[in-house]
N, CA, C and O atoms as a MOPAC input file, in Angstrom:
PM7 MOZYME 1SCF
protein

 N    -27.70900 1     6.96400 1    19.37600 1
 C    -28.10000 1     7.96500 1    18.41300 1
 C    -27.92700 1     9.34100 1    19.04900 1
 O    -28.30200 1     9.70200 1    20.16400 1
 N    -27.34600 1     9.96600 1    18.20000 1
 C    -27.15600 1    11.37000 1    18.76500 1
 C    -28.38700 1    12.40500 1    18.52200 1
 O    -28.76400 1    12.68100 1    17.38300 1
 N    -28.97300 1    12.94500 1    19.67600 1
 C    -29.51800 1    14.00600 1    19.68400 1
 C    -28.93300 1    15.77300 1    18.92300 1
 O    -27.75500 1    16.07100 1    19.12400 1
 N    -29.41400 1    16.31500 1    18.48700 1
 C    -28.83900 1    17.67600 1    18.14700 1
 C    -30.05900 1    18.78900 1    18.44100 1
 O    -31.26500 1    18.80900 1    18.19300 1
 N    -29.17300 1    19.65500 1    19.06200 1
 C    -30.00400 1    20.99400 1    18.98300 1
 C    -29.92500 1    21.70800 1    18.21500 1
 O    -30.80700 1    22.56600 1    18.18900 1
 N    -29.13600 1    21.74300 1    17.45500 1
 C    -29.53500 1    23.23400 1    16.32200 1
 C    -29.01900 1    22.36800 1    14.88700 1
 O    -28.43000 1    21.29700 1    14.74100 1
 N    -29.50600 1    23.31300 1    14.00600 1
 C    -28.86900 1    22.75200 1    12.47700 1
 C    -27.80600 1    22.80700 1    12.36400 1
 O    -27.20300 1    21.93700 1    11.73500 1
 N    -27.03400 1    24.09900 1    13.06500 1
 C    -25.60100 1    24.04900 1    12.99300 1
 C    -24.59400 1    22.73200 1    13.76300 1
 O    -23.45300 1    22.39300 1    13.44800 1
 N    -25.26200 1    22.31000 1    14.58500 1
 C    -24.80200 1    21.15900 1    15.03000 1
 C    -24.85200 1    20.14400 1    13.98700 1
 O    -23.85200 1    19.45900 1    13.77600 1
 N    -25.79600 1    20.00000 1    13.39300 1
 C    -26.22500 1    19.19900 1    12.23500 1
 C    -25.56400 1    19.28400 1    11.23100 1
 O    -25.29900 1    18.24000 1    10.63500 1
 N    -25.14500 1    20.39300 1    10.78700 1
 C    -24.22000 1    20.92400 1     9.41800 1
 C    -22.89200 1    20.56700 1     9.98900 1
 O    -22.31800 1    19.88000 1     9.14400 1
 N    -22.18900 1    20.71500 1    10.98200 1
 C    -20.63600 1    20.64600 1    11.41600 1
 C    -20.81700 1    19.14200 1    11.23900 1
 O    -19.90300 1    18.61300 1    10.60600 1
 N    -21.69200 1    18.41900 1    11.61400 1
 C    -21.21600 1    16.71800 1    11.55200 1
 C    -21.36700 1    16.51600 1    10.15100 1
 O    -20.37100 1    15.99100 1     9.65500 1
 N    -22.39500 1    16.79000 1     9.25900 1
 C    -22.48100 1    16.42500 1     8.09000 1
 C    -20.91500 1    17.07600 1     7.26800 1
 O    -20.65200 1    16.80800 1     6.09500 1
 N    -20.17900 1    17.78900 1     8.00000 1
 C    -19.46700 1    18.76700 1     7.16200 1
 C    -17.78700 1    17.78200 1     7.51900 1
 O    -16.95800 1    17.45500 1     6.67000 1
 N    -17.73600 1    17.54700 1     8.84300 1
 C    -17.04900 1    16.60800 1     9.00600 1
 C    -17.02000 1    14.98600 1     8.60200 1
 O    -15.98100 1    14.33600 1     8.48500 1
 N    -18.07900 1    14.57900 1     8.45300 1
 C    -18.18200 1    13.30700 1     7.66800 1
 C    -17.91000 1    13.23800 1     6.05500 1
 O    -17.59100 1    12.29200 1     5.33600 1
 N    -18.20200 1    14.81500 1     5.73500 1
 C    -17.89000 1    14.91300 1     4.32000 1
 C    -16.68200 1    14.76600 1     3.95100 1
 O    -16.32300 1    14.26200 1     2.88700 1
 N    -15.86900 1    15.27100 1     4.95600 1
 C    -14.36300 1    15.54200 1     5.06200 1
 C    -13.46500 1    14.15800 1     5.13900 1
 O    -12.56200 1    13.77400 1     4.39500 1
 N    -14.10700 1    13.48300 1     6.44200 1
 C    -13.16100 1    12.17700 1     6.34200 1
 C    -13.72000 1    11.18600 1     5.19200 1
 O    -13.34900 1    10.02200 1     5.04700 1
 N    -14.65900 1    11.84200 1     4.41800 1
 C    -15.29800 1    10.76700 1     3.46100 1
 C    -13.75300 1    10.82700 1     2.08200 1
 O    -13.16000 1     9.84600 1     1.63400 1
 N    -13.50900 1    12.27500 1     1.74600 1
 C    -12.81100 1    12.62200 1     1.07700 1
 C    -11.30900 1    12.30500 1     1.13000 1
 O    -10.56300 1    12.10500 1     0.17200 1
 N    -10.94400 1    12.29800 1     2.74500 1
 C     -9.75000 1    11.71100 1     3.21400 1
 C     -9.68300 1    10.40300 1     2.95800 1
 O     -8.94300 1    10.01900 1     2.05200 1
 N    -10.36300 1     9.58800 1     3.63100 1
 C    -10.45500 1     7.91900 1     3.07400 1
 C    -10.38700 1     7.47300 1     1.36600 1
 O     -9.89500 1     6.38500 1     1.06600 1
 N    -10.87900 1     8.33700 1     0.37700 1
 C    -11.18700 1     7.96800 1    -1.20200 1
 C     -9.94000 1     8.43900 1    -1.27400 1
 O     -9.26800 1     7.63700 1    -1.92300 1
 N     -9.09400 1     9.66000 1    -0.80300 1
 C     -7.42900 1    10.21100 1    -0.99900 1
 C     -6.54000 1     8.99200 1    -0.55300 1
 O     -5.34000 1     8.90000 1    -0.80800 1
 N     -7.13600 1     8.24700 1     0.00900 1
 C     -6.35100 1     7.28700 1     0.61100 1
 C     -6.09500 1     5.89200 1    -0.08600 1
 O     -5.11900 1     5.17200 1    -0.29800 1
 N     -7.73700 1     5.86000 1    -0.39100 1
 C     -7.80600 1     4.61300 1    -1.57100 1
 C     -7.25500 1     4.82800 1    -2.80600 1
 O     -7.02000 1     3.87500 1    -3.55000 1
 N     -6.95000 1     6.29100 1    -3.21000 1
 C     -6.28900 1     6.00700 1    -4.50000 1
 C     -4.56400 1     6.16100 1    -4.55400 1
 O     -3.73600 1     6.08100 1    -5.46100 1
 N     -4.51100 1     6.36500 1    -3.41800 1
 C     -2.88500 1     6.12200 1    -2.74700 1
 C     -2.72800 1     4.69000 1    -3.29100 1
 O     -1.93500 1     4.26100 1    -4.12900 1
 N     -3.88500 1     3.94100 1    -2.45500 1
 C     -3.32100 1     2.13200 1    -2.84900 1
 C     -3.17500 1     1.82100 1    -3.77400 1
 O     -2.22300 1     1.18300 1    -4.22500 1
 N     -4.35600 1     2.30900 1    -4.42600 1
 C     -4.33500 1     1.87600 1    -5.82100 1
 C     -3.04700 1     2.43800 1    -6.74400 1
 O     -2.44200 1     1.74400 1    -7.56000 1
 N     -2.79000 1     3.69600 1    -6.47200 1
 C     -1.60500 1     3.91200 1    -7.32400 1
 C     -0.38500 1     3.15100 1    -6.60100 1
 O      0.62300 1     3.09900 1    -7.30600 1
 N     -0.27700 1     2.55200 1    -5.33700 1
 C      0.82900 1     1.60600 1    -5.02800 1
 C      0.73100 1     0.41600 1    -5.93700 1
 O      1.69700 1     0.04200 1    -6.60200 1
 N     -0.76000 1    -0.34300 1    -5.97100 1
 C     -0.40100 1    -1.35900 1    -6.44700 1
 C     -0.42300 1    -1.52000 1    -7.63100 1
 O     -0.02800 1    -2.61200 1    -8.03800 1
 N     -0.88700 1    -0.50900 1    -8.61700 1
 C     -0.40100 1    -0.42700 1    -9.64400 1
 C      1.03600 1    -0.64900 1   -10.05300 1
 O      1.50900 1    -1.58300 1   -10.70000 1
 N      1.84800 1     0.80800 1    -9.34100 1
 C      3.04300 1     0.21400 1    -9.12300 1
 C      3.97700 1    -1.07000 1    -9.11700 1
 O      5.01500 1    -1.30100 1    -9.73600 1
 N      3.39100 1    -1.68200 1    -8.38100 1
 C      4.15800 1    -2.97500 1    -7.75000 1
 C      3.47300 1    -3.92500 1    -9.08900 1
 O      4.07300 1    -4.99500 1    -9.19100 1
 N      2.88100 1    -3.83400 1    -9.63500 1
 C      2.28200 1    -4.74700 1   -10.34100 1
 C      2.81300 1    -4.25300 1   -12.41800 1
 O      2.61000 1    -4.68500 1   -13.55300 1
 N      3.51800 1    -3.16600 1   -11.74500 1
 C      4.58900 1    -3.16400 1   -13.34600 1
 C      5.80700 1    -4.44800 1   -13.70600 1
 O      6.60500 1    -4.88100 1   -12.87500 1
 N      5.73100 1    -4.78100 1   -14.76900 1
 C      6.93700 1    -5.73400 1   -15.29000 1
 C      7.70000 1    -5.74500 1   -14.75500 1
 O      8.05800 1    -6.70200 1   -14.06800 1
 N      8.62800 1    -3.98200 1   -14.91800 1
 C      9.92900 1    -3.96300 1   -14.48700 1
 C      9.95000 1    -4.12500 1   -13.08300 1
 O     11.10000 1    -4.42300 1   -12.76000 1
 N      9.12300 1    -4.05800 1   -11.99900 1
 C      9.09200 1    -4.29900 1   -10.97100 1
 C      8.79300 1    -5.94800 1   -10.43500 1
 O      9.08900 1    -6.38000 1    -9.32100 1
 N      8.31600 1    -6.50200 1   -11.23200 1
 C      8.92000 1    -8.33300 1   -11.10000 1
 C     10.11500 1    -8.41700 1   -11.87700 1
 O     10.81400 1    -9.32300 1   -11.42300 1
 N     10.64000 1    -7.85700 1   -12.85300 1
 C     11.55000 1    -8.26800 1   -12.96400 1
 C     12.73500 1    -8.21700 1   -11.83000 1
 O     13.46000 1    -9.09300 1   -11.35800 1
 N     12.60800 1    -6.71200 1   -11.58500 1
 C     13.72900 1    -6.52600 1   -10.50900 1
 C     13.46900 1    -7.85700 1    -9.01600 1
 O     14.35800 1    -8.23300 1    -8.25300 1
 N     12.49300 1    -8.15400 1    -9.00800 1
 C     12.08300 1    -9.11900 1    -7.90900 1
 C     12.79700 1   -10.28600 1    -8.13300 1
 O     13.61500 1   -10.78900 1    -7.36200 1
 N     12.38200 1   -10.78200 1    -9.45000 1
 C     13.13800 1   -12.23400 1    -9.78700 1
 C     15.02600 1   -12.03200 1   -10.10000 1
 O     15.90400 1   -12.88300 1    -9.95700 1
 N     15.11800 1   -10.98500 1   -10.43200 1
 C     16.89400 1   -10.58000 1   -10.58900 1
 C     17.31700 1   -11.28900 1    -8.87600 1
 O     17.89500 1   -12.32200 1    -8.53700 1
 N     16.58800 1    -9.94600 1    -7.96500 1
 C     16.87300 1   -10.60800 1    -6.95700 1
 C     17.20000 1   -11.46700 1    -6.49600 1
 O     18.35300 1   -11.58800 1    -6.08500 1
 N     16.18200 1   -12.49300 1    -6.38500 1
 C     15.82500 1   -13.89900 1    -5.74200 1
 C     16.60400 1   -14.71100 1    -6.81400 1
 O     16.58600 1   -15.90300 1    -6.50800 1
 N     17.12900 1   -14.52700 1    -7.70500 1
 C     18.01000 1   -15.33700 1    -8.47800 1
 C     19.45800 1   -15.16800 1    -7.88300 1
 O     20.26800 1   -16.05600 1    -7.61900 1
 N     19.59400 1   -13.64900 1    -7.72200 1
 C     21.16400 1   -13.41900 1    -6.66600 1
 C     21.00400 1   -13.96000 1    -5.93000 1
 O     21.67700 1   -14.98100 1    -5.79500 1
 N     20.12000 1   -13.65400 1    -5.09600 1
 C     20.55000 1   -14.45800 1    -3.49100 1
 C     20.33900 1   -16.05200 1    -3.90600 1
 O     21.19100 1   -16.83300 1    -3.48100 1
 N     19.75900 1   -16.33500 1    -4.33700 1
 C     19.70500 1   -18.45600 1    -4.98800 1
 C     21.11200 1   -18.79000 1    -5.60400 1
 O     21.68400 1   -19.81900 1    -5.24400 1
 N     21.75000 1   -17.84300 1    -6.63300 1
 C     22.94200 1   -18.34800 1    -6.98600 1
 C     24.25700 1   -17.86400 1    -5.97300 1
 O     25.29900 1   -18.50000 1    -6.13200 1
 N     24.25100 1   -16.84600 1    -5.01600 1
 C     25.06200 1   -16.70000 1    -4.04100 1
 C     24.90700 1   -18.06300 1    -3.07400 1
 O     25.93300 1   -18.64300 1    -2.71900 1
 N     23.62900 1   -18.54100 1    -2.67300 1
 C     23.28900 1   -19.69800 1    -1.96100 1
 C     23.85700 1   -20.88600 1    -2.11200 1
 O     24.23300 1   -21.64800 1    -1.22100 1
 N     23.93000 1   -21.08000 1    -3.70700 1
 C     24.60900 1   -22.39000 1    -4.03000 1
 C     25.88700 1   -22.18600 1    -4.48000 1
 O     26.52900 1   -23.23100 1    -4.37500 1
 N     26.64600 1   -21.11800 1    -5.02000 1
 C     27.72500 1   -20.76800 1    -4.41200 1
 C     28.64000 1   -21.07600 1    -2.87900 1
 O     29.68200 1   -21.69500 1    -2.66600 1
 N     27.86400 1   -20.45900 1    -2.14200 1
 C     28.51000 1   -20.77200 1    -0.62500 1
 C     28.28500 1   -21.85600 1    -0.57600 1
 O     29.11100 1   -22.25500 1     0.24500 1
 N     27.36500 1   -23.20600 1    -1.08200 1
 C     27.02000 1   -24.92800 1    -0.59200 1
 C     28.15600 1   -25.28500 1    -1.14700 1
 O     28.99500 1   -25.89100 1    -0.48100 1
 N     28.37900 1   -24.94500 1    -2.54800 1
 C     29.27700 1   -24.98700 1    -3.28200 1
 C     30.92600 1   -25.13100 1    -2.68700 1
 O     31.61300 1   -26.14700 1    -2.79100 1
 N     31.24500 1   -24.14300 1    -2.19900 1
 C     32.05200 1   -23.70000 1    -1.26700 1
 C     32.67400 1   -24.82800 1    -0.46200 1
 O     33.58400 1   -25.58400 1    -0.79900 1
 N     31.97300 1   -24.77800 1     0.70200 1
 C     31.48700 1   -25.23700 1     1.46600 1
 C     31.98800 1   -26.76100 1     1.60500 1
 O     32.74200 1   -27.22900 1     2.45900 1
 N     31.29700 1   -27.45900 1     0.42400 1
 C     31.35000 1   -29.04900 1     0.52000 1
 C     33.26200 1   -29.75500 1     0.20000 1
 O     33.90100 1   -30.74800 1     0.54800 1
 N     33.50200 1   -28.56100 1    -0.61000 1
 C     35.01600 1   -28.91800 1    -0.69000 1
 C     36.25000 1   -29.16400 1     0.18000 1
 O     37.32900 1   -29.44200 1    -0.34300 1

């Protein structure tokens, strides 16, 4: 536990805790607007487009391949 001598000591910590309190909630709504993001339609869709290219390039090359 920290000792303090003056109020002003007292006010700079309370003034700094206020601060990273504000930084951290700036931070949480960073995430939240990421995962909002990531959690739009068009953003699975583009996911499954994907993973369907690379699956039909895949069996393509097996394809290939076995001949």
């Amino acid at each position: 536990m920290k000792t303090y001598q003056s109020f002003d000591e007292i006010e700079y910590d309370l003034n700094k805790l206020k601060l990273e309190r504000q930084i951290a909630w700036e931070e949480l709504k960073g995430v939240k607007n990421e995962f909002q993001e990531d959690m739009k339609p068009l953003n699975w869709v583009s996911t499954g487009v994907n993973f369907a290219g690379k699956y039909g390039l895949f069996l393509l090359l097996k394809k290939l391949f076995r001949k």
